[in-house]
C-alpha positions in Angstrom: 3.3 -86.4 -80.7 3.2 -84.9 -77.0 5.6 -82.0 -77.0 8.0 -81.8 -73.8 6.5 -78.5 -71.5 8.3 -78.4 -68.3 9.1 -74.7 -66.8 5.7 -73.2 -68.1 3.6 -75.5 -66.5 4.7 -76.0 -63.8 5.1 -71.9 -63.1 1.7 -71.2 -64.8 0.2 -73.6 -62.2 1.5 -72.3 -59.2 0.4 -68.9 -60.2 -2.7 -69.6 -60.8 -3.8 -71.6 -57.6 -2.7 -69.1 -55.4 -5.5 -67.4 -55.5 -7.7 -70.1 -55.1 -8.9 -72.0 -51.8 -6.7 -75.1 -50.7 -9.9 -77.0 -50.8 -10.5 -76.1 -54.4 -6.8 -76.4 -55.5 -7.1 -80.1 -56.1 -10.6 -79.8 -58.0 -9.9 -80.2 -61.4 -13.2 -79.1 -63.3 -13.6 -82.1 -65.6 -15.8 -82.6 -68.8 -16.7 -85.4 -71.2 -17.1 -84.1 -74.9 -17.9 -86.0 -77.7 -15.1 -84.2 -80.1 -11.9 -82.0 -79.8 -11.6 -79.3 -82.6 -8.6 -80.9 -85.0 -6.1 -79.2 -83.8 -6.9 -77.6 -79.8 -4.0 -75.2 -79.6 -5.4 -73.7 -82.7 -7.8 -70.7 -82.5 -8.6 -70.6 -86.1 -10.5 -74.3 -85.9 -14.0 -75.2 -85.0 -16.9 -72.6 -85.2 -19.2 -74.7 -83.1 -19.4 -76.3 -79.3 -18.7 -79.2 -78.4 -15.9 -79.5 -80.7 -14.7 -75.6 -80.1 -14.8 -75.8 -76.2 -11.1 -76.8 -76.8 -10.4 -73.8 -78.0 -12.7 -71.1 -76.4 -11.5 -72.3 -73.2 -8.2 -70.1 -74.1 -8.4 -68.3 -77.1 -11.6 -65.3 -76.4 -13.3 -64.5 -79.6 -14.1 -60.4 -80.3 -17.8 -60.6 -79.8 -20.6 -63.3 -78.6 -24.0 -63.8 -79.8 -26.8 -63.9 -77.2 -30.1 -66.0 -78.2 -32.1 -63.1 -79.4 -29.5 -62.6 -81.9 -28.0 -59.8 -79.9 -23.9 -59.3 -80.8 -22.3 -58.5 -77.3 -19.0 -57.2 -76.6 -15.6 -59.2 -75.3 -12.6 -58.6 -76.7 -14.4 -56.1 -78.9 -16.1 -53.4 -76.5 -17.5 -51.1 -79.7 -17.7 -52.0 -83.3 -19.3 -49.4 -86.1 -19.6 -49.2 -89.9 -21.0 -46.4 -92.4 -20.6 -48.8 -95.3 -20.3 -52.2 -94.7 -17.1 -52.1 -95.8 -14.8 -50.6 -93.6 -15.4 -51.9 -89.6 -13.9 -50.1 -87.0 -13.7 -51.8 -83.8 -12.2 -50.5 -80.5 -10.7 -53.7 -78.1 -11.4 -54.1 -74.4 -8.2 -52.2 -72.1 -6.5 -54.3 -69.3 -6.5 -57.2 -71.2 -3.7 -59.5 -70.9 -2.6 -62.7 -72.9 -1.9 -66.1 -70.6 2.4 -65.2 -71.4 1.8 -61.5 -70.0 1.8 -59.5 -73.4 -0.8 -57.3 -73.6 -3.7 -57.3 -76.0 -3.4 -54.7 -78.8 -4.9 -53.6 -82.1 -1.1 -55.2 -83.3 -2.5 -58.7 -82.5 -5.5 -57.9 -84.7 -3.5 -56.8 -87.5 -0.9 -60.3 -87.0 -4.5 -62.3 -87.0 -6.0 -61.3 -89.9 -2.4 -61.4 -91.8 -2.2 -65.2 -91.0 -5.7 -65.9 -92.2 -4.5 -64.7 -95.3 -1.5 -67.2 -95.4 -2.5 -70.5 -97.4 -2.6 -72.1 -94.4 -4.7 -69.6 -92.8 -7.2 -70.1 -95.5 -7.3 -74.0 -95.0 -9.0 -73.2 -91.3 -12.5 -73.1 -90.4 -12.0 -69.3 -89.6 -9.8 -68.3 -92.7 -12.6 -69.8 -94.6 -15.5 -68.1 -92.6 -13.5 -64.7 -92.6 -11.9 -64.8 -96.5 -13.6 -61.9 -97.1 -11.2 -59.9 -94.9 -8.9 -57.5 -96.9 -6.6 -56.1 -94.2 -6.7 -54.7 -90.6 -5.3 -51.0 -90.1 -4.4 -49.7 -86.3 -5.9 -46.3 -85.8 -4.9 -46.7 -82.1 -3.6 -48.6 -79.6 -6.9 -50.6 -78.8 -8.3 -49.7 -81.8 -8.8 -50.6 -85.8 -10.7 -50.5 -89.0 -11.3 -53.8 -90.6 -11.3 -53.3 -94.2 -13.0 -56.1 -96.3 -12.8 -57.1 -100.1 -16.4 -56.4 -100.5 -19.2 -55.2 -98.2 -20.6 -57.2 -95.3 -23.9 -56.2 -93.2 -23.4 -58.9 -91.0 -19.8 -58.9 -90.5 -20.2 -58.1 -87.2 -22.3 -61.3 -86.3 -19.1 -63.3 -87.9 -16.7 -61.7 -85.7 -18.3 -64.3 -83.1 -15.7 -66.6 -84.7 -12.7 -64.4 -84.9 -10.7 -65.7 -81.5 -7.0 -63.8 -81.4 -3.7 -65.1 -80.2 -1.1 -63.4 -79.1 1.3 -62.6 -82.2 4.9 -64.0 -80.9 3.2 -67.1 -79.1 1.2 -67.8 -82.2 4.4 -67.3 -84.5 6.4 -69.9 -82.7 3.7 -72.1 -82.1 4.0 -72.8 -86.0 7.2 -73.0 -86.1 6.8 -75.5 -82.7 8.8 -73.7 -81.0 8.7 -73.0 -77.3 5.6 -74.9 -75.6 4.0 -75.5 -78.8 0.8 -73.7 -77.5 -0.4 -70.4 -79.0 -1.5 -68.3 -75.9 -4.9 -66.8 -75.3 -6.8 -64.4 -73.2 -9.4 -66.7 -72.1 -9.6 -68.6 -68.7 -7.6 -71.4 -68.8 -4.2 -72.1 -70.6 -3.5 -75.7 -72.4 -0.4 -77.5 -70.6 -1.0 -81.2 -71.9 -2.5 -82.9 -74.9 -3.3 -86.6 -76.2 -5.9 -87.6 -78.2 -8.0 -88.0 -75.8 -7.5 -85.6 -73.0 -6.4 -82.2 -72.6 -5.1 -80.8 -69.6 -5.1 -76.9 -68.7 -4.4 -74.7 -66.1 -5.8 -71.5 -65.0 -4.5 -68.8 -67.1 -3.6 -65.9 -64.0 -3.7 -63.1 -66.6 -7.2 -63.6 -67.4 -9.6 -60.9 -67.9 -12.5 -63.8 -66.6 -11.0 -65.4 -64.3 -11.9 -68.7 -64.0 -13.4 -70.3 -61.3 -11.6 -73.3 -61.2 -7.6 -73.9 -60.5 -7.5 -76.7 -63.3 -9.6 -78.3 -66.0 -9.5 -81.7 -68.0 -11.1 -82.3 -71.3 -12.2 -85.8 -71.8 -12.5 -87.4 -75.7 -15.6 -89.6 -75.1 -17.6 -90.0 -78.3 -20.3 -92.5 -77.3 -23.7 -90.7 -75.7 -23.7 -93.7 -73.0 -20.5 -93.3 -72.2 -20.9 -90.0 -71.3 -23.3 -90.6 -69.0 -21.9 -93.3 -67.5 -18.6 -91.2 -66.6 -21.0 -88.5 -65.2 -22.6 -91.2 -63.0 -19.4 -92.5 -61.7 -18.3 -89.1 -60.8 -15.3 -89.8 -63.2 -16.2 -86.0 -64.7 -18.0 -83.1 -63.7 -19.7 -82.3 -66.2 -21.1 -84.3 -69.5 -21.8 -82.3 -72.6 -24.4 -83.6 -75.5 -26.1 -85.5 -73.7 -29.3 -87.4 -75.2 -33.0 -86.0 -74.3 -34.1 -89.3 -72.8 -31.0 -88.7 -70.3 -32.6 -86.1 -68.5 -34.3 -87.6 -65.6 -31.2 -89.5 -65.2 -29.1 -86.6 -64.3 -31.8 -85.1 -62.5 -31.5 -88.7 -60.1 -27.9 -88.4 -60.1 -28.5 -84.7 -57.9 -27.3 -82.8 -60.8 -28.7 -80.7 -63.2 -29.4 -80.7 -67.1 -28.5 -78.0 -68.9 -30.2 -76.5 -71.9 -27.8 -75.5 -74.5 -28.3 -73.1 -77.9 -27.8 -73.9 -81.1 -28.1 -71.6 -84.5 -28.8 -74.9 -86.5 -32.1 -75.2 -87.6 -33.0 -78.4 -88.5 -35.1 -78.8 -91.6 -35.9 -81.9 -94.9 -34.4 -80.1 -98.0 -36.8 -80.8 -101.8 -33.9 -81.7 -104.3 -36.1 -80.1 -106.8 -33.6 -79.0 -109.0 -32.1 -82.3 -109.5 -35.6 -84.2 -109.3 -37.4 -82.9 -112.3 -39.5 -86.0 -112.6 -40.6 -86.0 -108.3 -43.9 -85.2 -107.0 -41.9 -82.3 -104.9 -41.4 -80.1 -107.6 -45.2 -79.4 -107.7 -45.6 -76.6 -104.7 -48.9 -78.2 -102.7 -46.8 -81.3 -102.3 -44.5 -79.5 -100.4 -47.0 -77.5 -98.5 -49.1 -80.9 -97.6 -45.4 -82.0 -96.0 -45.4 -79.4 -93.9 -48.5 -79.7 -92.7 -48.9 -82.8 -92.2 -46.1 -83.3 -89.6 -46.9 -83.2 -86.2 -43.7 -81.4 -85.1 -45.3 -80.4 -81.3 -45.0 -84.4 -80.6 -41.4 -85.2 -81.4 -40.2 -82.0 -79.5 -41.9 -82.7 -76.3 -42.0 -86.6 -76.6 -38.5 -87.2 -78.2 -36.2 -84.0 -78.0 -37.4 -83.3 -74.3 -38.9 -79.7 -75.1 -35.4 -78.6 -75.7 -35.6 -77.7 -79.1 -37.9 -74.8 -81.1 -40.8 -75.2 -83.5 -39.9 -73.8 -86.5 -41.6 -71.7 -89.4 -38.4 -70.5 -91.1 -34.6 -70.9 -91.8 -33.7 -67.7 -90.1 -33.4 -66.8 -86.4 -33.6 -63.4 -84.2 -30.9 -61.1 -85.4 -30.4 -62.4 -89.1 -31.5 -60.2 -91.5 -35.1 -61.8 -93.1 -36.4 -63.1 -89.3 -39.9 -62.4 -89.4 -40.9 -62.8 -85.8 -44.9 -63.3 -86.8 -44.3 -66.3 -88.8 -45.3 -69.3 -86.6 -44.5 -73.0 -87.2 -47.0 -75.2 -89.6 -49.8 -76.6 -87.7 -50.6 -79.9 -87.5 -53.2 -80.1 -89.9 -53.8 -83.5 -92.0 -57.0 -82.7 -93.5 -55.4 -79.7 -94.9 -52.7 -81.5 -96.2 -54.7 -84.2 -97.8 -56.8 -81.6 -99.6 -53.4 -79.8 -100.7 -52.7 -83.4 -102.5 -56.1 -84.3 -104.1 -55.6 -80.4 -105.9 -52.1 -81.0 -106.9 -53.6 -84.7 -108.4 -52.2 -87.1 -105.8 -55.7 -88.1 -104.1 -54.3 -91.8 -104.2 -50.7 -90.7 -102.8 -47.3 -90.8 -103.6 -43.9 -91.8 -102.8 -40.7 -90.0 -102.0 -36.9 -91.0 -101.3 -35.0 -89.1 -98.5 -31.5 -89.4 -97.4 -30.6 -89.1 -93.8 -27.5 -89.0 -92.3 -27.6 -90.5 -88.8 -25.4 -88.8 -86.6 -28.0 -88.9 -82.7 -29.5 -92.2 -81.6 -33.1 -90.0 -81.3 -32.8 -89.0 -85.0 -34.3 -92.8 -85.9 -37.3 -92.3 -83.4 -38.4 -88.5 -84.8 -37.7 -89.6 -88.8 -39.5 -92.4 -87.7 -42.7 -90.6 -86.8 -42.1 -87.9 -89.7 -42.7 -90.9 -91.9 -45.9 -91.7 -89.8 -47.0 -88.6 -90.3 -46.6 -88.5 -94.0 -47.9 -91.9 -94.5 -51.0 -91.0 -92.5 -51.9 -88.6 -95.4 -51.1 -90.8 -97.7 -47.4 -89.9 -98.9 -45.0 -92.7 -99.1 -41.6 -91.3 -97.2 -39.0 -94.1 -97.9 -35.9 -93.5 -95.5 -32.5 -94.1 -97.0 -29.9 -94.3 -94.3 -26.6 -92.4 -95.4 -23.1 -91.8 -93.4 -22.3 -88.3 -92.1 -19.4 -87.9 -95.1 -21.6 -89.4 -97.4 -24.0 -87.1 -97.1 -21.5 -84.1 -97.1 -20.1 -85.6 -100.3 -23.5 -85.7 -102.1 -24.1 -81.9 -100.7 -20.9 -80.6 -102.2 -21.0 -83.0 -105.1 -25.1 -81.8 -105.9 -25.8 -85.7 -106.3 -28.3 -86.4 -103.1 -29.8 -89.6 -104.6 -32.9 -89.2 -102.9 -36.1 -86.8 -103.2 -35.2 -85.1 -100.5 -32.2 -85.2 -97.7 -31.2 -84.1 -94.2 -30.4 -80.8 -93.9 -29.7 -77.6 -91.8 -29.9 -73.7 -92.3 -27.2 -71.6 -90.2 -29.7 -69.5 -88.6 -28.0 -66.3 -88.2 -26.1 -66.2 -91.7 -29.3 -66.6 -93.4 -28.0 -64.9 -96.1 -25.1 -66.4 -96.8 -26.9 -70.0 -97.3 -28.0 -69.0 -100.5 -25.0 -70.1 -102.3 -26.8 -73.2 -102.2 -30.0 -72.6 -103.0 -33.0 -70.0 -104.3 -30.9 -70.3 -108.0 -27.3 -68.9 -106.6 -26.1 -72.9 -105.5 -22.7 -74.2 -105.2 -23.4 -77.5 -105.6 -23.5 -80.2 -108.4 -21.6 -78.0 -111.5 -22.8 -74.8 -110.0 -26.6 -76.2 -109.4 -28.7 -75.6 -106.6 -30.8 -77.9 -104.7 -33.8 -75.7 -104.8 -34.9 -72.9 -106.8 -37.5 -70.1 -106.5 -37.0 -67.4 -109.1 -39.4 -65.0 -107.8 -37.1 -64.8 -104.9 -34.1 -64.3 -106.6 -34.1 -60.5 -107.5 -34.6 -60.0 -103.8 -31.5 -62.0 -102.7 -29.5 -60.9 -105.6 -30.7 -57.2 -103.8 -29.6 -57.9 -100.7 -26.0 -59.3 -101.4 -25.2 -56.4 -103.1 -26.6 -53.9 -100.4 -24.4 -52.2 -97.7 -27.3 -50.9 -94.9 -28.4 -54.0 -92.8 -32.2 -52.6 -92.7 -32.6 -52.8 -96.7 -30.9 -56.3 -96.4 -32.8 -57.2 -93.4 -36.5 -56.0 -95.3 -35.7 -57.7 -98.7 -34.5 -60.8 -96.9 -37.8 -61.1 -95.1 -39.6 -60.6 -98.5 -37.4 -64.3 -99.3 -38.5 -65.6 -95.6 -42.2 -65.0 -96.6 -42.4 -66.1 -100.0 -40.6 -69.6 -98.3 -43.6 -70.2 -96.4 -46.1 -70.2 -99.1 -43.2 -71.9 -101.6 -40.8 -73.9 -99.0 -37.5 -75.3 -99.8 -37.7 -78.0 -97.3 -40.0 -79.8 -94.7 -39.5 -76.8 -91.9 -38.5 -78.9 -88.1 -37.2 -76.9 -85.4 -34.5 -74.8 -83.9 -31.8 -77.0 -83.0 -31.2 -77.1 -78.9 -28.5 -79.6 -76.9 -28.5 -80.9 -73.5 -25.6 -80.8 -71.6 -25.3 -82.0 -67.7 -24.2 -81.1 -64.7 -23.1 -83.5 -62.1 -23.9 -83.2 -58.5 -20.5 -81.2 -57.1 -21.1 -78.5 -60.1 -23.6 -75.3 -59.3 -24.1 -74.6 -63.0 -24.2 -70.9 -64.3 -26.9 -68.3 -64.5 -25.7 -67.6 -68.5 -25.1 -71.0 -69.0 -27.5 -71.2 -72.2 -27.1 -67.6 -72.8 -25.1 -67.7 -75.9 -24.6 -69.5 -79.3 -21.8 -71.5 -79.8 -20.0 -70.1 -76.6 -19.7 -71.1 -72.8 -18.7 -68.8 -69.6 -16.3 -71.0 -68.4 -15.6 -68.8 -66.1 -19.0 -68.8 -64.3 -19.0 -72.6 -64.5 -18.1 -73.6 -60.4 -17.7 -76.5 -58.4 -19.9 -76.4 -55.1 -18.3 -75.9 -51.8 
């Protein structure tokens, strides 16, 4: 249903065009996306872009992540812990939600109180930040966030924590009022459909933004995409395919590279394979050698995304910044069979979950590879809630299956394998027991180096035992059209986007 907003918009745009040029006042910034977060008013769904720019673009979170893993302050100037336990966080002064309230420790406090609500919980965020005990005040623009048990890398999570202002938030559930939560961040929702979303600039903001308006744009097909870019229907396309590259480039516009913390890597069902070659731990090695990972990054993904070596990235505790991918060696990885006793070969099942039209080209030539050395890799096709079903349900089916590690919570996806798993009746995919006292160490540790050395005694025992067929850091391509002059910082953050930087040319 589209809620009635009348007075508020129509006030909120006036305000905010003023000062803007009359040249620019008529510029909506406009992007195609290929998904909305469920509900775009909401600042507790989606954790990851594209689906979060819905919600980014006016609820700011308390810190962003840089891609060296660096945490960087936004709402949150300071943050500090002597036990893991207890945070304490100071908030940026001067800052001012879209209605006019100002921000304060209070809205922290009102935040973490509704994540604690059942229907706090259900969100994305209430899930991510459950471990959250309570928020105390110990100033205006300050507070200590207390949590039910000690968390090194809480501070990497507060990337996801995006605050509302209380009242707004509180009527907003009760739809009352506009409907709309209000933010601190650049623009200020004013219209939603399931397929567009309108916003104005929000004239409180601490960034201001560098556009008067900006439209949203629900179009889930890749050509599509580019096919709006190209008939200047929107500024700007994100997601974008590798292959669409020189296409953009022909339009006069510019592709963007953008980071991701997925890394991308082909999960060994051992545990629930007894009977597979994979269990035996040169079968896995020879996998990993024998794909030629260089040659679908540069001839398929565009150079975009990163050769890989381990599950982790820069900043998660366990990154070991020495460890380089797997070469492309087949000679090694045949002699890695003939000593674990498959000279003649073997065959194994994976399931793959198709979600990118260049995902069948690069499994495509994984299964070259593999056959080249003599290993039978037999592709089972699988739908995207198929193959979340099997991961929650521990039945994969298959050998082996798509997968990804969440590259700066390293630690945390260990639920799910290395003997502490979630899935299937409390059973992990993979197993490696010598690496278990180590984890089992480092989740009960409150100093981030002890964590951070013990985890990269895990990261290093992977290589030489690994849980998966190691691919690449995950990387996107976004474009800009011609009337956009994209941002310095564009690709300078995971999961997040300077709108504010993001201009139209003169």
């Amino acid at each position: 249903m589209i809620r009635a907003r009348s007075l508020t918009v129509a006030a909120a745009a006036a305000v905010a065009m003023m000062s803007l040029s009359a040249a620019a006042a008529d510029r909506p910034l406009r992007f195609a996306v290929p998904l909305f977060s469920p509900t775009v008013h909401n600042p507790y769904q989606g954790l990851s872009l594209p689906s979060s720019l819905a919600v980014i673009s006016s609820f700011d979170p308390l810190v962003v992540v840089d891609g060296q893993g660096q945490i960087r302050p936004w709402l949150a100037t300071a943050w500090s812990t002597k036990d893991s336990k207890v945070w304490s966080i100071t908030l940026r002064g001067g800052v001012t939600f879209s209605n006019g309230a100002p921000l304060t420790a209070e809205a922290v406090v009102a935040s973490a109180a509704y994540l604690k609500t059942p229907k706090g919980m259900t969100t994305t965020i209430g899930s991510n930040l459950a471990n959250i005990a309570r928020v105390e005040v110990t100033g205006p623009l300050a507070a200590d966030i207390v949590l039910k048990q000690p968390d090194p890398i809480f501070a990497i999570k507060m990337m996801n924590w995006k605050i509302p202002e209380p009242k707004s938030w509180a009527a907003s559930l009760n739809d009352e009022g506009d409907g709309f939560g209000k933010g601190s961040g650049p623009f200020m929702v004013v219209d939603d459909t399931p397929a567009r979303i309108l916003y104005v600039a929000n004239p409180h903001a601490w960034n201001k933004p560098a556009a008067p308006r900006m439209e949203l744009h629900l179009l889930g097909d890749q050509m599509t995409r580019m096919q709006a870019l190209s008939s200047d229907a929107v500024d700007m396309a994100m997601q974008i395919g590798p292959g669409d590259r020189e296409d953009v480039t022909r339009l006069g516009g510019q592709p963007l590279k953008r980071l991701s913390m997925r890394v991308r890597y082909v999960s060994f069902a051992t545990e629930h394979r007894p009977a597979s070659p994979i269990t035996n731990q040169n079968v896995r090695l020879a996998m990993n050698y024998a794909v030629n990972r260089q040659r679908i990054v540069e001839a398929i993904l565009g150079g975009t995304a990163t050769m890989v070596g381990q599950l982790v990235l820069p900043g998660s505790p366990g990154y070991v910044p020495e460890i380089a991918p797997f070469p492309h060696d087949p000679a090694k990885a045949k002699a890695l069979l003939a000593e674990a006793g498959y000279a003649r070969g073997l065959k194994v099942t994976v399931r793959i979950g198709r979600a990118e039209p260049e995902e069948d080209t690069y499994y495509t030539l994984i299964a070259q590879d593999l056959r080249a050395v003599g290993i039978d890799f037999v592709i089972i096709p699988a739908a995207a809630l198929e193959m979340t079903r099997m991961m929650f349900q521990g039945n994969f089916e298959a050998d082996m299956f798509a997968n990804f590690g969440r590259g700066l919570d390293g630690l945390g996806d260990y639920r799910y394998r290395s003997c502490l798993g979630q899935t299937g009746s409390n059973k992990p995919y993979f197993c490696d027991a010598e690496s278990l006292q180590s984890v089992k160490l480092a989740q009960q540790s409150t100093d981030f180096a002890v964590v951070d050395q013990l985890m990269q005694n895990v990261t290093r025992r992977e290589y030489e035992n690994p849980p998966g067929i190691f691919l690449w850091q995950e990387a996107y391509t976004d474009a800009a059209g011609p009337n956009i002059e994209a941002a310095p910082d564009y690709d300078a953050y995971y999961d997040f986007l300077p709108l504010h930087l993001v201009r139209m040319k003169p």
